[in-house]
N, C-alpha and C positions, 0 to 999 in steps of 0.2 A: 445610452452607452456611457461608460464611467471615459471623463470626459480625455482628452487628448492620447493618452495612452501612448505620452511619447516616448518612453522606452522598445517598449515591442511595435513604435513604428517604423525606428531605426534602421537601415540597410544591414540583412544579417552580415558580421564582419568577416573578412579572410579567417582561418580557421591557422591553428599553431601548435605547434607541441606547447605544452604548459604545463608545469606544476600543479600540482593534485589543488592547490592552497589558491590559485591564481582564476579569476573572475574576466569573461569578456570585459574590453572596454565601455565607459560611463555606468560600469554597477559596483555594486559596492565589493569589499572584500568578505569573502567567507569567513566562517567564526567555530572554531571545532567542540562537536558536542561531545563525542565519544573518541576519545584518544589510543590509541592500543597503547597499554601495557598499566594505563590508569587501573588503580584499585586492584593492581596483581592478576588483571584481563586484560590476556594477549592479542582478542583480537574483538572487533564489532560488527554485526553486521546485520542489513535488513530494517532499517530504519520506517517510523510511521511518527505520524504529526497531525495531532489537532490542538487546538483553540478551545479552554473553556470559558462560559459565560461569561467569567471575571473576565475577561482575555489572558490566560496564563497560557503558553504554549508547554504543551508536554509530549518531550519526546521520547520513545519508546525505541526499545533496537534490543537484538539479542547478544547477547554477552559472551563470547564462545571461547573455551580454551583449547581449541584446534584448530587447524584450517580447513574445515572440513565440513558439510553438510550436518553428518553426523557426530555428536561427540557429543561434552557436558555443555552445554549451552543454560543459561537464565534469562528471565526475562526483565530489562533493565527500564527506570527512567531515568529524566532529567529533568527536571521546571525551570522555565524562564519566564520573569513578570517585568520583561523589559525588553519587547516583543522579540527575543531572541539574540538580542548583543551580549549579554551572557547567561547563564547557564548556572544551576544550581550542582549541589551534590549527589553524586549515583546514588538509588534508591533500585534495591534491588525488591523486583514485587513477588518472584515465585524463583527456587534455589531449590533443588533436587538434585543428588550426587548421582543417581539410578535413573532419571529422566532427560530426554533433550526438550530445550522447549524451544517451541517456532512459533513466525508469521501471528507478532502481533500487529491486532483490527481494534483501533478503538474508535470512539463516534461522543459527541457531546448532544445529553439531550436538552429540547427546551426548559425543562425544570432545573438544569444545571448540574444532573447526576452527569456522572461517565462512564461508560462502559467499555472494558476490556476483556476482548475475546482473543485466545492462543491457544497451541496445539500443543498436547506433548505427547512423544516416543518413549519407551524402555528402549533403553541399552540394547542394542544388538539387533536393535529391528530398525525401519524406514517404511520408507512407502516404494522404496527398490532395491536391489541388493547393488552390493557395493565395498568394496575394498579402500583403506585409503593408510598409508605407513605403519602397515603392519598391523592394522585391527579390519576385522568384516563384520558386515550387519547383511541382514536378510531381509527377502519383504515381509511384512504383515500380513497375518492372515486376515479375513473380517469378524465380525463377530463385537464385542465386548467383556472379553476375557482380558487375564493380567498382561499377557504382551502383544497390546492391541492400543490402537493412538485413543485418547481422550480430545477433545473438544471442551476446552473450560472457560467460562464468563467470572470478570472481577468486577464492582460496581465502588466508585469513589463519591463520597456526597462533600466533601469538602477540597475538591481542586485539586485532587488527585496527590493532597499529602499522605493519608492512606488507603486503605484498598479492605473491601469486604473479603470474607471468604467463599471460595470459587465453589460455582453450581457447573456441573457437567450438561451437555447439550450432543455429546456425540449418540447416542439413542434416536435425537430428532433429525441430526445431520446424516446419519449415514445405516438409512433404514434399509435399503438394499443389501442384501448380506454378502456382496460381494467389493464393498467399496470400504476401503480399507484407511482413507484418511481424508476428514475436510477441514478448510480454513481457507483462508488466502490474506498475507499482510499487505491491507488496503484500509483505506478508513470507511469504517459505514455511513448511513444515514438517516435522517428524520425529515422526513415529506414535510414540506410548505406550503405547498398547492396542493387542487384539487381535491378527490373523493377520498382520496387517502392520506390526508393528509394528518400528522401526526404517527404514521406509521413509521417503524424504525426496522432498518434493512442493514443486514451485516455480506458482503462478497464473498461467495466459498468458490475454490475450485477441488473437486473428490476426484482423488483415486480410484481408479474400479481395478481390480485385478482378473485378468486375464487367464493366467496358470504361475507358475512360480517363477517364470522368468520377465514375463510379457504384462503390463499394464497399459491403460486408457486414461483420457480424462473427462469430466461433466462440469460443467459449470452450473450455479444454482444459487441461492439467498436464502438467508434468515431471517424470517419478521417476525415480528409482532406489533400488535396493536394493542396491547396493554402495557405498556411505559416499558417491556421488558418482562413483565411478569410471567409469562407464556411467550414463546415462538413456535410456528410453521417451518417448513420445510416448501421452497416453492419446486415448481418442475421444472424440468433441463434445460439448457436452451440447446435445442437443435444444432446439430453440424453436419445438416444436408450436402453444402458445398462448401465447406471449409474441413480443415482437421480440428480434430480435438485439441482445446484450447487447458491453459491453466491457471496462472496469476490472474485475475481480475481487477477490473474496478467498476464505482458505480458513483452516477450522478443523475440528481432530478431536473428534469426541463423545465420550461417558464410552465408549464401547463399540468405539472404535476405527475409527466411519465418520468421510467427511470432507464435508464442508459448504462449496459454491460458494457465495458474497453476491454478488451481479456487479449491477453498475451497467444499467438499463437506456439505448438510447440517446435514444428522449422521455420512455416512460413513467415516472413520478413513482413508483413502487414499487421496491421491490427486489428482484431475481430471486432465487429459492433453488435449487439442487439440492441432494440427495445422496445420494453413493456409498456403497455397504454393499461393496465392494469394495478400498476401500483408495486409491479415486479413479481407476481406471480404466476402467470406466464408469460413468455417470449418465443418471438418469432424464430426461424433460424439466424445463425451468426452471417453476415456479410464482411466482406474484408473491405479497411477503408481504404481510400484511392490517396489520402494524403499525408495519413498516419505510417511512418515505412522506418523500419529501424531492426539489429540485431535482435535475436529474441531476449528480454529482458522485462523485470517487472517496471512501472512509471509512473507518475503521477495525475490523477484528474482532480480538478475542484472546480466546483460552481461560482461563481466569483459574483454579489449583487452592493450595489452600492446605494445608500440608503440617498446619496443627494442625484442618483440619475436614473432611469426607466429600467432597460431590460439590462438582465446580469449577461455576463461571458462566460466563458466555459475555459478554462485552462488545461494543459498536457505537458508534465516535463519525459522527455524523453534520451534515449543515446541516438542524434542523430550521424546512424553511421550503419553499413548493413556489414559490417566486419569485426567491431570492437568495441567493447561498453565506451563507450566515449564521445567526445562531443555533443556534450551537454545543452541540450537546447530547450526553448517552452516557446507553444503553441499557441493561438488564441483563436477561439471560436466566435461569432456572434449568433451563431444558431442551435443551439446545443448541441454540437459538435458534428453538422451534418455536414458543414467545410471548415477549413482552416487556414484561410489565405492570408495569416498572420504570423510568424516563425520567426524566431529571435535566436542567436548563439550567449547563452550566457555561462557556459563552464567550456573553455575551447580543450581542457583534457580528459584526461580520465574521466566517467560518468557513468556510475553502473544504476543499482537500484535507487528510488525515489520516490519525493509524496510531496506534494502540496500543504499551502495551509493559508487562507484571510489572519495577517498581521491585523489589520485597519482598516478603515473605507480606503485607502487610496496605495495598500501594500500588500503582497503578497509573499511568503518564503517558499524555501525549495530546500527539505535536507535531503543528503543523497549522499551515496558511497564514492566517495574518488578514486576508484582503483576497479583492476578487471582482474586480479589473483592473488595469490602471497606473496608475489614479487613487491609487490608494492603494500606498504600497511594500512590495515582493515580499519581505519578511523572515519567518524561521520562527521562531516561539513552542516553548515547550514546557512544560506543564500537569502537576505531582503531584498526583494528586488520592488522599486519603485513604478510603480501605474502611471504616475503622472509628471514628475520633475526627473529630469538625470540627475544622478552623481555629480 
């Protein structure tokens, strides 16, 4: 176990009203990646983070000029080569005046490529209907016609300064002719253990449409086992005794299974599955007993420390079953089958979230500080130390 982990052993502290900018005590102060109003974009939101081979962290987030689900959105980054104390210049990687784009998924593989997968909308469509200051969108029919969501993969070979041109994957994700949108902004994966190992998993959750007012949801992965060159579509995971779930995430155990988190869409828990297959099938979902929070999208990562035995399992979440907020992270020592670990490290605002291994002995946390437009759509980003306090 990566060794004292005196931070997340700390007594969680009293909880506070706080400033979006403001960090539990003994952690460091946050460091803002996406500002609202930088580069004449009003607002940010839906952040993702990985780590490439160099160690460059690159954060992704969409670029939105509304406050709105739907509207002109791009899909943005940032590089930092100074494991996140700052932050390069916006790079914008896909810009359409005609499309929304959502929910980027990127993943670093062992040869050092990167892979970025995102969803885009036409104008006037969603994955549900929807009003919002005087503009409406409709749902999506299925299919693969012009106002129907796309599914597209970018690949970086050099550290995500630029970006290949996008191949389409909605054909493989959403073969059903009734499921009208897949993706989910989570970061994927590439197996280290086991039979499948070298296998590279991206998190979807699909719309299925109902009739024109009414939708569902499926949860499901992307693989391949050709560095990327081809992807699978795997099958569902059951929601015998849960509702239908949407945001996802996924991580692989000491033994090479892979582990669904997926967002419920009332209930207050968090669904689990997992696959002993390498994530092409799954059991039904079960609700955790100690994952409990508003519904909201959050963070998981595998966490292995090359100077100590078995890796941890990390979760940042909004501990609170009322309000994106209070910002906490989890620790597992069992691939996340308890979590008798629970730390406060953002005591306000805490909406969405994502992980990421800084170092052997760090970890970050970017994430939204705010629960609406009352407050501005900027993304933070949180080191938080394994081993020495602040």
């Amino acid at each position: 176990m990566i060794k004292s982990l005196t931070i997340l052993a700390l007594t969680a502290l009293s909880l506070h009203a706080a400033p979006y900018t403001e960090s539990a005590e003994g952690l460091a102060e946050p460091v803002p990646v996406f500002e609202a109003g930088e580069s004449k974009i009003p607002y940010f939101r839906i952040p993702t983070i990985e780590r490439s081979k160099k160690g460059t962290l690159l954060a992704f987030a969409e670029a939105r000029y509304i406050d709105d689900d739907h509207g002109r959105n791009d899909i943005v980054l940032k590089r930092s080569e100074d494991g996140g104390k700052t932050w390069g210049k916006l790079q914008i990687i896909h810009a359409d005046q005609d499309l929304v784009m959502v929910n980027p998924s990127p993943v670093t593989l062992s040869s050092g490529r990167i892979l970025l997968m995102y969803e885009t909308f036409p104008h006037g469509y969603h994955a549900r209907n929807g009003k919002h200051k005087g503009h409406s969108y409709k749902m999506m029919d299925g299919g693969f016609g012009k106002n129907t969501q796309k599914l597209l993969m970018r690949a970086s070979d050099d550290d995500g300064k630029t970006w290949s041109k996008v191949i389409e994957l909605q054909k493989i994700a959403r073969k059903d002719k009734d499921i009208i949108q897949s993706g989910s902004p989570a970061n994927g994966i590439q197996l280290k253990h086991g039979k499948h190992k070298g296998r590279i998993l991206l998190p979807l959750f699909l719309t299925k449409r109902i009739d024109d007012k009414k939708r569902t949801w499926l949860n499901a992965t992307l693989y391949s086992d050709d560095e990327g060159k081809s992807w699978k579509l795997s099958e569902y995971v059951p929601v015998e005794t849960t509702e239908a779930c949407n945001e996802c995430l996924i991580s692989e155990t000491d033994e090479g299974h892979v582990v669904m988190n997926a967002r419920a869409g009332r209930n207050k828990h968090r669904a689990i599955s997992t696959s002993t297959d390498g994530g092409v099938t799954w059991p039904a979902f079960e609700y955790s007993k100690d994952l409990i929070n508003r519904p909201c999208n959050a963070g998981l990562l595998k966490f292995s420390s090359a100077k100590e035995g078995k890796s941890l399992t990390f979760f940042s979440y909004n501990n609170s079953t009322k309000r994106r907020a209070n910002g906490y992270l989890a620790m597992s020592p069992d691939d996340g089958k308890t979590w008798p670990t629970k730390r406060s490290i953002i005591p306000g605002l805490f909406g969405y979230s994502q992980l990421v291994k800084i170092d052997a002995e760090t970890l970050g946390v970017i994430y939204e500080p705010f629960e609406s437009p009352r407050q501005k759509w900027s993304i933070y980003f949180l080191p938080i130390s394994l081993v020495n306090p602040q």
